[in-house]
PDB file of N, CA, C and O in Angstrom, chain B, residues numbered from 101:
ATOM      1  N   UNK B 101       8.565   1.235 -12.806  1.00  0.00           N
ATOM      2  CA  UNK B 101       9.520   1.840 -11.896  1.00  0.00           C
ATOM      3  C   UNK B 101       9.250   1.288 -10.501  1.00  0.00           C
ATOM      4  O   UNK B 101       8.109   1.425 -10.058  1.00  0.00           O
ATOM      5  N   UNK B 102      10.269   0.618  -9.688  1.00  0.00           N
ATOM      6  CA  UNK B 102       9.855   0.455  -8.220  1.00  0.00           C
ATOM      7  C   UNK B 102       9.670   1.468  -7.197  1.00  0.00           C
ATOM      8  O   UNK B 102       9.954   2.662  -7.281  1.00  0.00           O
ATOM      9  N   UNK B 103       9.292   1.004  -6.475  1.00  0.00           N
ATOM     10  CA  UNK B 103       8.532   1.846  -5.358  1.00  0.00           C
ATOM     11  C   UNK B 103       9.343   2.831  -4.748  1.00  0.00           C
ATOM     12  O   UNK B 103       9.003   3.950  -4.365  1.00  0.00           O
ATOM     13  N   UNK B 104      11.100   1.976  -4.674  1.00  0.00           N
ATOM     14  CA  UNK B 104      11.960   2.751  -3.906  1.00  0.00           C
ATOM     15  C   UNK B 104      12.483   3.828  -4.938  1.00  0.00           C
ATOM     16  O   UNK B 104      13.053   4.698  -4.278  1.00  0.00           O
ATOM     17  N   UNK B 105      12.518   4.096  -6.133  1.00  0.00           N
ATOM     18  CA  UNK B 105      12.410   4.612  -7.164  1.00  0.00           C
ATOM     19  C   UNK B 105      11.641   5.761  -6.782  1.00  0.00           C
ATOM     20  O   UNK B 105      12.151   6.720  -6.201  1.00  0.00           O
ATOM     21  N   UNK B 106      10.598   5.702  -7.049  1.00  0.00           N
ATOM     22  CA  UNK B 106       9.425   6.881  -6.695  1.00  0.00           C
ATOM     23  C   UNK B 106       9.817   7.465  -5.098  1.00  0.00           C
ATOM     24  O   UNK B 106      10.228   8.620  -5.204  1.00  0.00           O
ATOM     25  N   UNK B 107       9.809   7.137  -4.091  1.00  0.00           N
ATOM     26  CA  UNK B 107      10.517   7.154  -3.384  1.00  0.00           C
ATOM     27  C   UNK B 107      11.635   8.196  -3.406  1.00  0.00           C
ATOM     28  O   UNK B 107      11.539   9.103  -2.580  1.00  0.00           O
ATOM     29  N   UNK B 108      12.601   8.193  -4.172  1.00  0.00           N
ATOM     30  CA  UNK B 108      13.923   8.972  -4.236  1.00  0.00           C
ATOM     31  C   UNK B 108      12.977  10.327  -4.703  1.00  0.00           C
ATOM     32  O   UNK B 108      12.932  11.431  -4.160  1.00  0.00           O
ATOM     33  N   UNK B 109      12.264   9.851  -5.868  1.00  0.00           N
ATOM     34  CA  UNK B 109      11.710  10.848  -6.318  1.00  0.00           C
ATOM     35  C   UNK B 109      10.709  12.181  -5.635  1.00  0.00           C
ATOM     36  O   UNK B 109      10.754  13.389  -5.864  1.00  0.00           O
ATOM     37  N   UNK B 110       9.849  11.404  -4.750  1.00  0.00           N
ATOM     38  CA  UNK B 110       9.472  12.143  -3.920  1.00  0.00           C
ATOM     39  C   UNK B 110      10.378  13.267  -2.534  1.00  0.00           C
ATOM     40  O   UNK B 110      10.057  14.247  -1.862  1.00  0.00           O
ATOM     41  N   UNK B 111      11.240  12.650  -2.637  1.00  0.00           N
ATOM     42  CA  UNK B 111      12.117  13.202  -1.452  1.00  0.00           C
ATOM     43  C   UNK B 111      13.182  14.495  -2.656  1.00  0.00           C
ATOM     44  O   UNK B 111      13.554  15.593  -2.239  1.00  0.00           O
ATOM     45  N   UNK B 112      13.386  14.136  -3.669  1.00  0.00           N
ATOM     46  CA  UNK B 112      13.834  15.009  -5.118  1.00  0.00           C
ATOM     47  C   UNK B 112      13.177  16.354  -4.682  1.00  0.00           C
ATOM     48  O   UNK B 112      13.828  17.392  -4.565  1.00  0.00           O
ATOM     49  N   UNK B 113      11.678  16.249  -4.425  1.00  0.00           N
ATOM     50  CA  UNK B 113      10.445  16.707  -5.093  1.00  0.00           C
ATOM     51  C   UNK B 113      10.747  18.060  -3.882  1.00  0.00           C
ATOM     52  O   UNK B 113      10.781  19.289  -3.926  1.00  0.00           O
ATOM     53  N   UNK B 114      10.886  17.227  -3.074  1.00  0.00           N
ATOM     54  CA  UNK B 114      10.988  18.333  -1.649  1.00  0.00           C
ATOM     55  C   UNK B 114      12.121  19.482  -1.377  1.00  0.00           C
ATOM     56  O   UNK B 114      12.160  20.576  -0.814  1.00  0.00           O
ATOM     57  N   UNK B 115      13.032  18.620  -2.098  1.00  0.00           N
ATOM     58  CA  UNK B 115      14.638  19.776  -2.034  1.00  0.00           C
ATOM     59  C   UNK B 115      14.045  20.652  -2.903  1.00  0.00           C
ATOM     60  O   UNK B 115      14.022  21.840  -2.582  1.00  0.00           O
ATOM     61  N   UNK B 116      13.317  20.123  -4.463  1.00  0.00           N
ATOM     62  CA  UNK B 116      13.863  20.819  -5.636  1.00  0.00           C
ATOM     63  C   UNK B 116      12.615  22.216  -4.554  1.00  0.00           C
ATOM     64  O   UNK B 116      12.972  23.389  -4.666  1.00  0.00           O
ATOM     65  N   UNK B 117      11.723  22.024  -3.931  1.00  0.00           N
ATOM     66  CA  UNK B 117      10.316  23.102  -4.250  1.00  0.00           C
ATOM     67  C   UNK B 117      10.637  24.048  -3.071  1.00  0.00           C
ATOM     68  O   UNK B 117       9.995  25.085  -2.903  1.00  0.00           O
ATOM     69  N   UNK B 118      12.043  23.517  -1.939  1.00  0.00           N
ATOM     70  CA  UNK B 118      12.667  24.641  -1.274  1.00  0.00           C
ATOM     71  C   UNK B 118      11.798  23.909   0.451  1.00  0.00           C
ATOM     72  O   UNK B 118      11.863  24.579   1.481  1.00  0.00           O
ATOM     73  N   UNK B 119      11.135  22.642   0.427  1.00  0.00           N
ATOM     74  CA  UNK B 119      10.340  22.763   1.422  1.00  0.00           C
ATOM     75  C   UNK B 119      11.644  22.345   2.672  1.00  0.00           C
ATOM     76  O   UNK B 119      12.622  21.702   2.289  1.00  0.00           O
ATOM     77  N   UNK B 120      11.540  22.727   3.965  1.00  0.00           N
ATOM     78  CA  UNK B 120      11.933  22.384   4.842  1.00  0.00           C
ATOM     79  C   UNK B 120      11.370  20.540   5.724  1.00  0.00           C
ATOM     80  O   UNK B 120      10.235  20.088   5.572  1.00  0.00           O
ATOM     81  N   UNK B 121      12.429  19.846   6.524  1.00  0.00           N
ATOM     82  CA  UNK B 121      12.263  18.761   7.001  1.00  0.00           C
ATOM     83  C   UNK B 121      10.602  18.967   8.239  1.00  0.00           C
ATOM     84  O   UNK B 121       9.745  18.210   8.696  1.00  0.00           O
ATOM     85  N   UNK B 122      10.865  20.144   8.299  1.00  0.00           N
ATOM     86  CA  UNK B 122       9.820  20.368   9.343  1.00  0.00           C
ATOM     87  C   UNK B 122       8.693  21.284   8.819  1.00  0.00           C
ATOM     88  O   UNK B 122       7.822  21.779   9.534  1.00  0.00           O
ATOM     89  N   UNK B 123       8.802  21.436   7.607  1.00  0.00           N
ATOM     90  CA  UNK B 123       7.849  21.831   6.918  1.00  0.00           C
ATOM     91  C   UNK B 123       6.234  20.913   6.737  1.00  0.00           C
ATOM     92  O   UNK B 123       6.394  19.716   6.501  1.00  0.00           O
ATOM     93  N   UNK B 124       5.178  21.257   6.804  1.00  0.00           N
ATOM     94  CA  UNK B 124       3.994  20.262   7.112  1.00  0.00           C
ATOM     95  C   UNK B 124       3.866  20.227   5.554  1.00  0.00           C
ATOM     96  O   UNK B 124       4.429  21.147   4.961  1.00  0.00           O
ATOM     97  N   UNK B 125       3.165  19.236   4.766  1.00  0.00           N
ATOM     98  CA  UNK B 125       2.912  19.068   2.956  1.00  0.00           C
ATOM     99  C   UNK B 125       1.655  18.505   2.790  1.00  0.00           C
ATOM    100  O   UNK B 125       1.325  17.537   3.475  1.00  0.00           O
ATOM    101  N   UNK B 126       1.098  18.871   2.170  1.00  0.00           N
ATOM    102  CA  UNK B 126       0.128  18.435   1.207  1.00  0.00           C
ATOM    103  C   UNK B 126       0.780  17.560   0.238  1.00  0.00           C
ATOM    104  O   UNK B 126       1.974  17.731  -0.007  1.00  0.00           O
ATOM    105  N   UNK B 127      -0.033  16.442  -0.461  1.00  0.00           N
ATOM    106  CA  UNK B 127       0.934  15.355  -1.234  1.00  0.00           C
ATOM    107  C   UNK B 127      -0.167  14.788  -2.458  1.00  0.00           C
ATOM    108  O   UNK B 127      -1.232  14.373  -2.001  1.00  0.00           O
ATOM    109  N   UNK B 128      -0.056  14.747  -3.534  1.00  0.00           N
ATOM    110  CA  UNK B 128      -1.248  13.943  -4.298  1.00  0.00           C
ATOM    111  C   UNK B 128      -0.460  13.458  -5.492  1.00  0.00           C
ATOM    112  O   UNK B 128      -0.107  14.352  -6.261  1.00  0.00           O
ATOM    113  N   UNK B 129      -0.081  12.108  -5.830  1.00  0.00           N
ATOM    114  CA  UNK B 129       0.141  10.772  -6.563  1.00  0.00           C
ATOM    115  C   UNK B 129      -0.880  10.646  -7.368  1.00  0.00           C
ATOM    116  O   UNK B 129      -2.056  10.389  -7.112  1.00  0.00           O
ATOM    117  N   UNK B 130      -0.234  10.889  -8.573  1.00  0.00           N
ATOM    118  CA  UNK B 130      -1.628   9.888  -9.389  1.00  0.00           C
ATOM    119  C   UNK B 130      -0.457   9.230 -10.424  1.00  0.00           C
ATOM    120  O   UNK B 130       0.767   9.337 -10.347  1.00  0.00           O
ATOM    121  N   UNK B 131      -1.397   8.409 -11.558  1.00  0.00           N
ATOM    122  CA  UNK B 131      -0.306   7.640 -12.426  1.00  0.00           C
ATOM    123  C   UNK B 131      -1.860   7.273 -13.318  1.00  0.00           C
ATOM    124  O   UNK B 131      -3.045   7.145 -13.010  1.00  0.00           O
ATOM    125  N   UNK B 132      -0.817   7.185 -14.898  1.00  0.00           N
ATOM    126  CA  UNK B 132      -1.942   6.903 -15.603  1.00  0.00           C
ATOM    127  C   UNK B 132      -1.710   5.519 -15.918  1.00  0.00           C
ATOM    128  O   UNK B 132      -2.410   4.945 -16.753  1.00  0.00           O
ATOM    129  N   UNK B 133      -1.075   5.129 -15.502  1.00  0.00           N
ATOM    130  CA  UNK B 133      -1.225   3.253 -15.536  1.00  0.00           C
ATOM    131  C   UNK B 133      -2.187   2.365 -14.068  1.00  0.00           C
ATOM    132  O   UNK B 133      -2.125   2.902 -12.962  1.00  0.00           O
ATOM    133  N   UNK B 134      -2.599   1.701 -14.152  1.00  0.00           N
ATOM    134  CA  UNK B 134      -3.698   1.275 -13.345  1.00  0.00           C
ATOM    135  C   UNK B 134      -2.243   0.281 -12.380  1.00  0.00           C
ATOM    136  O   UNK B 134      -2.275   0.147 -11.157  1.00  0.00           O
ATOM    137  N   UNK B 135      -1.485  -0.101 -12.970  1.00  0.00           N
ATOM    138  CA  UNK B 135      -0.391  -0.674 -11.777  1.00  0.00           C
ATOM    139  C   UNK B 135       0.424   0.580 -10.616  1.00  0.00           C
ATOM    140  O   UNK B 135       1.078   0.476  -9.578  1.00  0.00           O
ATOM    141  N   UNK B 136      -0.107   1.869 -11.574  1.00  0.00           N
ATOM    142  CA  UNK B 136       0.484   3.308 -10.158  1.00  0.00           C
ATOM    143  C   UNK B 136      -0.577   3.508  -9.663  1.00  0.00           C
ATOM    144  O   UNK B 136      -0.615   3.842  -8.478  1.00  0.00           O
ATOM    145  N   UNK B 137      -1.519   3.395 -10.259  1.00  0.00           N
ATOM    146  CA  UNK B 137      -3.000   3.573  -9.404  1.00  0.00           C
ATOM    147  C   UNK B 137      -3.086   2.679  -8.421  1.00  0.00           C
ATOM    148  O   UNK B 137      -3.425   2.998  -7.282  1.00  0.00           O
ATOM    149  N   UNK B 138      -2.639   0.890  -8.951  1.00  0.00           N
ATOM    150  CA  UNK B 138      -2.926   0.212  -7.328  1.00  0.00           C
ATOM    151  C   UNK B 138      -2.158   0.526  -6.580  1.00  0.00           C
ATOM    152  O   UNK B 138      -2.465   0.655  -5.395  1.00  0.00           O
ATOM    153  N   UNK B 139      -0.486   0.827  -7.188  1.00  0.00           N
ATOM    154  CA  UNK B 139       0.690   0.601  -5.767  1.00  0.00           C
ATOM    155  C   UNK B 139       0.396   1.699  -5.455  1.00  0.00           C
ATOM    156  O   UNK B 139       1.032   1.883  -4.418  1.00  0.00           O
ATOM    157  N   UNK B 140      -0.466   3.057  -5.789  1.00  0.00           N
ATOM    158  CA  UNK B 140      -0.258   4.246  -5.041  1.00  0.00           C
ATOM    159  C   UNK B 140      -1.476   4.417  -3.689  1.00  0.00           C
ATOM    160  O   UNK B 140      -1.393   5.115  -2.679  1.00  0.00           O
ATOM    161  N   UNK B 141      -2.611   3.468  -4.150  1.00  0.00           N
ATOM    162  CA  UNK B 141      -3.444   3.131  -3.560  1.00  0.00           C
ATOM    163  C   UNK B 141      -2.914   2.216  -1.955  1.00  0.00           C
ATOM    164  O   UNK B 141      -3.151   2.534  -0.790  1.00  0.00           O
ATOM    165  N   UNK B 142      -2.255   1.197  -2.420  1.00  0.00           N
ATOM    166  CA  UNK B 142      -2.200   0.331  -1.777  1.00  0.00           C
ATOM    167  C   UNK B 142      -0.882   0.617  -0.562  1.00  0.00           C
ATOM    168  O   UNK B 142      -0.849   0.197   0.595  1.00  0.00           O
ATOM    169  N   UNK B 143       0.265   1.575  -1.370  1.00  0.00           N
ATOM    170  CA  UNK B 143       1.347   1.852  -0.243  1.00  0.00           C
ATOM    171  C   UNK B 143       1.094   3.513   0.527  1.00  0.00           C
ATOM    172  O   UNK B 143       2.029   4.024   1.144  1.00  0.00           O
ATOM    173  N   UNK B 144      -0.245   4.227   0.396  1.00  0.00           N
ATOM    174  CA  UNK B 144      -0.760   5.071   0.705  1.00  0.00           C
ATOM    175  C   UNK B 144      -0.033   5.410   2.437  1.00  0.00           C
ATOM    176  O   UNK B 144      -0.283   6.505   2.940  1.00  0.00           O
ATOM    177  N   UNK B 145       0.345   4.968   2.776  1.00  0.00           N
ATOM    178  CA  UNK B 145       0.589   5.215   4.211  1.00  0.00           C
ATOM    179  C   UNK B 145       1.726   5.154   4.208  1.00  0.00           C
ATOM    180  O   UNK B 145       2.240   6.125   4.765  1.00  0.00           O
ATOM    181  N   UNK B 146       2.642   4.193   3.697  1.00  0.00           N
ATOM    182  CA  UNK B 146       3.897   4.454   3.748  1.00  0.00           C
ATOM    183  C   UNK B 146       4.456   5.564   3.230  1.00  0.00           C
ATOM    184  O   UNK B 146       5.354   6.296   3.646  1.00  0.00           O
ATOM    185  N   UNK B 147       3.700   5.580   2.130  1.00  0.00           N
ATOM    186  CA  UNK B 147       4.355   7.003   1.310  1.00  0.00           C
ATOM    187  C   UNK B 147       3.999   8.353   1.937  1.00  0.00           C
ATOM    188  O   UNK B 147       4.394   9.455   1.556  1.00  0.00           O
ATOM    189  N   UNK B 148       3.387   8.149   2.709  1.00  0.00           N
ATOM    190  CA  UNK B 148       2.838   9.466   3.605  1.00  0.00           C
ATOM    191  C   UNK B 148       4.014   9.434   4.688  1.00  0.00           C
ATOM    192  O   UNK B 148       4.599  10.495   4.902  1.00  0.00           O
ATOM    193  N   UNK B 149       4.337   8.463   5.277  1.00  0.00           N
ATOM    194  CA  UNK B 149       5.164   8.432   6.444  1.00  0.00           C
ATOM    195  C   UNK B 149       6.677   8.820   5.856  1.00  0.00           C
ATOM    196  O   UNK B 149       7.279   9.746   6.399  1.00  0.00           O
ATOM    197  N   UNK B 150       7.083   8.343   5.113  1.00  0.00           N
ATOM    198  CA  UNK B 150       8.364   8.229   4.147  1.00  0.00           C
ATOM    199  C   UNK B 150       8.523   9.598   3.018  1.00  0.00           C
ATOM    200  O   UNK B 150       9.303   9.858   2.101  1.00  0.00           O
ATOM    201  N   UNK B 151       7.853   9.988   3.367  1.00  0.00           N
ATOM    202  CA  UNK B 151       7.447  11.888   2.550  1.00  0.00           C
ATOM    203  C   UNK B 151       7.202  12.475   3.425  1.00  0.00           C
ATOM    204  O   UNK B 151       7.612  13.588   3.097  1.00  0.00           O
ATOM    205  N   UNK B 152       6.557  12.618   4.969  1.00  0.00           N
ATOM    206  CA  UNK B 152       6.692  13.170   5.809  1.00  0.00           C
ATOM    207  C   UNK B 152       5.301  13.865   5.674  1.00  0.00           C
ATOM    208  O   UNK B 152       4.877  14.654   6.518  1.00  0.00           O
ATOM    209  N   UNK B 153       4.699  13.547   4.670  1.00  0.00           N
ATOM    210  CA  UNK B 153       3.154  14.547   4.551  1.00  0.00           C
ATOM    211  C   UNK B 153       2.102  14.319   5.176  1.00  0.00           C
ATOM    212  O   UNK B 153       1.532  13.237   5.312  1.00  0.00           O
ATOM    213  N   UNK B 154       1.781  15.440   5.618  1.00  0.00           N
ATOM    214  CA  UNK B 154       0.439  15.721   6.981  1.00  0.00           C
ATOM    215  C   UNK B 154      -1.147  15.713   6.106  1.00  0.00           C
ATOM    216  O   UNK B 154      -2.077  15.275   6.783  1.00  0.00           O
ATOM    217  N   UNK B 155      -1.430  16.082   4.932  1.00  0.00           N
ATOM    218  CA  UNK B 155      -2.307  15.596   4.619  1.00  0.00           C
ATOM    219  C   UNK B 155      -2.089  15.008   3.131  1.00  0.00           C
ATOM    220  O   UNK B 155      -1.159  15.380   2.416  1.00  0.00           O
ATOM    221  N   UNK B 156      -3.203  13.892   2.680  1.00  0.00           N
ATOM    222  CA  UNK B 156      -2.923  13.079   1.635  1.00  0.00           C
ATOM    223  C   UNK B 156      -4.032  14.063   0.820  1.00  0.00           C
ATOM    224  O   UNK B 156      -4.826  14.420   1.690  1.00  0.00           O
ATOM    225  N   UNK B 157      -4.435  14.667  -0.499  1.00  0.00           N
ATOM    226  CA  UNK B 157      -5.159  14.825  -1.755  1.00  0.00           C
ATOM    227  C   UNK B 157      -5.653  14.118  -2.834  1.00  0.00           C
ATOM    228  O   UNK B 157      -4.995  14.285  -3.861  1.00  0.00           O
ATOM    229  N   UNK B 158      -6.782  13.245  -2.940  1.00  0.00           N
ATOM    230  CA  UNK B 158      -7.221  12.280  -3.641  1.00  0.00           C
ATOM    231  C   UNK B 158      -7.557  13.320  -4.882  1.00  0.00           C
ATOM    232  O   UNK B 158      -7.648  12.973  -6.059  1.00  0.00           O
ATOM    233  N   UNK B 159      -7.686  14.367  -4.491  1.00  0.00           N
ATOM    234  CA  UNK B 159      -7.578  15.443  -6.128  1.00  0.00           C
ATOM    235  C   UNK B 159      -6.602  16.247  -6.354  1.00  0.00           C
ATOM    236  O   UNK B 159      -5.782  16.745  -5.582  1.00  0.00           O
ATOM    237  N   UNK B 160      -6.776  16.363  -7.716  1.00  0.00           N
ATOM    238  CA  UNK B 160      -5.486  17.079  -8.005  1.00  0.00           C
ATOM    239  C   UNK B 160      -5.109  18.548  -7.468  1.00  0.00           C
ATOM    240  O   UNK B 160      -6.190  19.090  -7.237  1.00  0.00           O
ATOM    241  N   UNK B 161      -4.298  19.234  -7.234  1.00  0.00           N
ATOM    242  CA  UNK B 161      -4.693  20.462  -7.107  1.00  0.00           C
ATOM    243  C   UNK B 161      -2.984  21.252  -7.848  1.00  0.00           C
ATOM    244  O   UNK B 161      -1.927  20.630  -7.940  1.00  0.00           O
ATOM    245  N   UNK B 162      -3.230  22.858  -8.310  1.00  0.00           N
ATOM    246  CA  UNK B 162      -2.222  23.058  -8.960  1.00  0.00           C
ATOM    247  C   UNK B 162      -1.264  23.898  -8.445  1.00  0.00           C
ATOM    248  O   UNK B 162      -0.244  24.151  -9.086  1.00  0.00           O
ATOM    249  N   UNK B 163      -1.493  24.385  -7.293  1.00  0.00           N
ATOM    250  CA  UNK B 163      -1.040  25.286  -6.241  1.00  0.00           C
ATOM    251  C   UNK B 163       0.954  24.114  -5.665  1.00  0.00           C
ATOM    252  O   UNK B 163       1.055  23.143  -4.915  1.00  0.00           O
ATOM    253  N   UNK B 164       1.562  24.523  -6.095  1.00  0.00           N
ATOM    254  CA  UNK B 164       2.311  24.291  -5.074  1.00  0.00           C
ATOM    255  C   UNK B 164       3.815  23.476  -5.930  1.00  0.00           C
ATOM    256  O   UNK B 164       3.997  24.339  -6.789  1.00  0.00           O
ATOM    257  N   UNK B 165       4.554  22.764  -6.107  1.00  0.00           N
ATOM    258  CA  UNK B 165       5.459  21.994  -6.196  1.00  0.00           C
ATOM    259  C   UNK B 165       5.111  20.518  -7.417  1.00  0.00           C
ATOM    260  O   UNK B 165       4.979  19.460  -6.801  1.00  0.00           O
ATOM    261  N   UNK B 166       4.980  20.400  -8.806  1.00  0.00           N
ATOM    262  CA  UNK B 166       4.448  19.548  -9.170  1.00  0.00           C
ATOM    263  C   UNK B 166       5.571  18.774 -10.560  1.00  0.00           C
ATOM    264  O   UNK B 166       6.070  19.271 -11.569  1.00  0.00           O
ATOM    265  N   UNK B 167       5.607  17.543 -10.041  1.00  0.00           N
ATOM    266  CA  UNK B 167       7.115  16.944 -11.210  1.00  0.00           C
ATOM    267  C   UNK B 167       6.178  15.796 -11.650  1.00  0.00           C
ATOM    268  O   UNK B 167       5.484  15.039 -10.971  1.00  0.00           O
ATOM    269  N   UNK B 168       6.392  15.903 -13.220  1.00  0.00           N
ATOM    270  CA  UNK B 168       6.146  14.736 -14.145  1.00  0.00           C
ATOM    271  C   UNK B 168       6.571  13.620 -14.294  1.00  0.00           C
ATOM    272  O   UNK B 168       7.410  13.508 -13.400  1.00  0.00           O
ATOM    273  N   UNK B 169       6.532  12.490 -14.981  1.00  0.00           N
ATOM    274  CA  UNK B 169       7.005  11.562 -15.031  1.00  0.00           C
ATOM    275  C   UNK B 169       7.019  10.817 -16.033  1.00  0.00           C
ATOM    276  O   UNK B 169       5.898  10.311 -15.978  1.00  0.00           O
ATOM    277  N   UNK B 170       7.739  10.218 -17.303  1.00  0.00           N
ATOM    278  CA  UNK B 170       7.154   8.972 -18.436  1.00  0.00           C
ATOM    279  C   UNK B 170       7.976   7.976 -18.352  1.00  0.00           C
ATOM    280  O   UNK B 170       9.167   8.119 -18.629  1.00  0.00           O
ATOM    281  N   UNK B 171       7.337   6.544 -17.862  1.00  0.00           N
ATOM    282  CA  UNK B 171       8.035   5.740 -18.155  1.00  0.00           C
ATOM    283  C   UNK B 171       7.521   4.906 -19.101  1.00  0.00           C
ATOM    284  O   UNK B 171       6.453   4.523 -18.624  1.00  0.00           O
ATOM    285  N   UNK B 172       7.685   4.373 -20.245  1.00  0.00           N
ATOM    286  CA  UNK B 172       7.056   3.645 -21.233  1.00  0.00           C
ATOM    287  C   UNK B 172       6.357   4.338 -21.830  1.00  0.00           C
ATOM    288  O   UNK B 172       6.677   5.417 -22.328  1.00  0.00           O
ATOM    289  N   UNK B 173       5.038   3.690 -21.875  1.00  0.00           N
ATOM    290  CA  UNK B 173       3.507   4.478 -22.017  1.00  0.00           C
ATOM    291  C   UNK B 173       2.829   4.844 -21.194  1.00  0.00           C
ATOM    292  O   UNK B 173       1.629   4.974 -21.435  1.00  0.00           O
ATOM    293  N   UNK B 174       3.526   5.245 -19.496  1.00  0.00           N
ATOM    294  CA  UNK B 174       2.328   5.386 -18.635  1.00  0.00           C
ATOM    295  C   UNK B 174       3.140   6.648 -18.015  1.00  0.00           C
ATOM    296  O   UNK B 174       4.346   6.822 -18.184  1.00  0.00           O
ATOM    297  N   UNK B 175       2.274   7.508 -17.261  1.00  0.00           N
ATOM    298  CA  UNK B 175       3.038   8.706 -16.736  1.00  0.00           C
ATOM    299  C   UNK B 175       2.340   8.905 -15.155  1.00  0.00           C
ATOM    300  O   UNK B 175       1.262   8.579 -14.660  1.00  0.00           O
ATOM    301  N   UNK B 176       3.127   9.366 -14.832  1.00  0.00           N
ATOM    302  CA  UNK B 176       3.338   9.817 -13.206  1.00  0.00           C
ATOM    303  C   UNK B 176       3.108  11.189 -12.779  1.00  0.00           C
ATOM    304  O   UNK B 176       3.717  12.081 -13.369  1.00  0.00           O
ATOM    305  N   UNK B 177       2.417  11.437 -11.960  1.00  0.00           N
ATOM    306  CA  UNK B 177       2.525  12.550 -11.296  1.00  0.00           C
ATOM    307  C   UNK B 177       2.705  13.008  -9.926  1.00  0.00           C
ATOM    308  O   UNK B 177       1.702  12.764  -9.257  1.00  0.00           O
ATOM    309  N   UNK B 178       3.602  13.569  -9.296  1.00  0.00           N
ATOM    310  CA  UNK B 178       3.739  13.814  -7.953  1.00  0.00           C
ATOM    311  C   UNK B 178       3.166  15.551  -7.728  1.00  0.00           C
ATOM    312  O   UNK B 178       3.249  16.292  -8.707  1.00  0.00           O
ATOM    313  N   UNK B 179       2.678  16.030  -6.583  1.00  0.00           N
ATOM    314  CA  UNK B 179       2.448  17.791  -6.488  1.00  0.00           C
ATOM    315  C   UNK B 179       2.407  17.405  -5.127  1.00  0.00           C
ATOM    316  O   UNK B 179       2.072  16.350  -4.589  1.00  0.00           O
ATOM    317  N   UNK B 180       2.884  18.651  -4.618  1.00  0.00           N
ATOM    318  CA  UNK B 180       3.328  19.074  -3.289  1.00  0.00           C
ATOM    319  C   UNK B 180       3.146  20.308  -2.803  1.00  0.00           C
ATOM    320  O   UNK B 180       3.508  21.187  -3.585  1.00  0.00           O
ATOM    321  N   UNK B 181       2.727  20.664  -1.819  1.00  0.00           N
ATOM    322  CA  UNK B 181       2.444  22.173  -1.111  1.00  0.00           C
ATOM    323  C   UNK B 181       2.816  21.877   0.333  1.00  0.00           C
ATOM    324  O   UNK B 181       2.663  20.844   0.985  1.00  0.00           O
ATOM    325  N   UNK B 182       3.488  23.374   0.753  1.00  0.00           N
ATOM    326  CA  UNK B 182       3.336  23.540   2.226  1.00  0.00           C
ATOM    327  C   UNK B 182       1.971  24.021   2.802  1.00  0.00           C
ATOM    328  O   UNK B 182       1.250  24.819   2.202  1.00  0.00           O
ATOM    329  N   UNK B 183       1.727  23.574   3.789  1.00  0.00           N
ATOM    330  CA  UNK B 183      -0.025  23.867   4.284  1.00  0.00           C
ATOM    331  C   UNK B 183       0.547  24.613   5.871  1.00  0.00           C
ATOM    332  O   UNK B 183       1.612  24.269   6.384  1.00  0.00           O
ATOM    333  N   UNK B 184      -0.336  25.616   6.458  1.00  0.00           N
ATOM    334  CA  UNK B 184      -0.214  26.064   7.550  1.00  0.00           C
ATOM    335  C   UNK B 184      -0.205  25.208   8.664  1.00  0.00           C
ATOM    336  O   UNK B 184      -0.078  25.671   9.797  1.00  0.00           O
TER     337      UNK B 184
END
C-alpha cells in the first residue's frame, strides 16, 4: 500500500474516533511486514506532521481509537488517543 494510502487512512482514523482538528493525539504505527516497519520508521516525522500528532508511541497501547489493516500477508496497525 503507498504511503499516501496510509495517509488517507490515518486522517479516516481521526473523523471515525470523533477527534477534533485541534485536538492534541497520541499516534502508534506498527506493521507486520518489515517494508511498514522501515517506511514507518523512516517517514516518522512526516506522518506526525501530516496527522497532526503531538506525541509519537513506539509501544503499543490500547486506550483510545485503533483500525486494522490486511493487505496480502502483512497487516497494519494504526491507534490513536486524545492526550491532555
Amino acid at each position: 500500500m503507498r504511503l499516501a494510502e496510509n495517509r488517507a487512512h490515518c486522517a479516516g482514523c481521526s473523523k471515525q474516533s470523533g477527534l477534533e482538528v485541534s485536538d492534541r493525539i497520541r499516534l502508534h504505527l506498527s506493521g507486520s511486514h518489515r517494508t511498514y516497519a522501515k517506511a514507518i520508521s523512516q517517514y516518522k516525522d512526516w506522518i506526525m506532521d501530516e496527522t497532526l500528532a503531538s506525541v509519537w508511541s513506539d509501544d503499543a497501547f490500547t486506550s483510545g481509537f485503533s483500525l486494522e489493516r490486511e493487505v496480502g500477508d502483512a497487516q497494519w496497525q494504526i491507534t490513536l488517543e486524545k492526550i491532555s
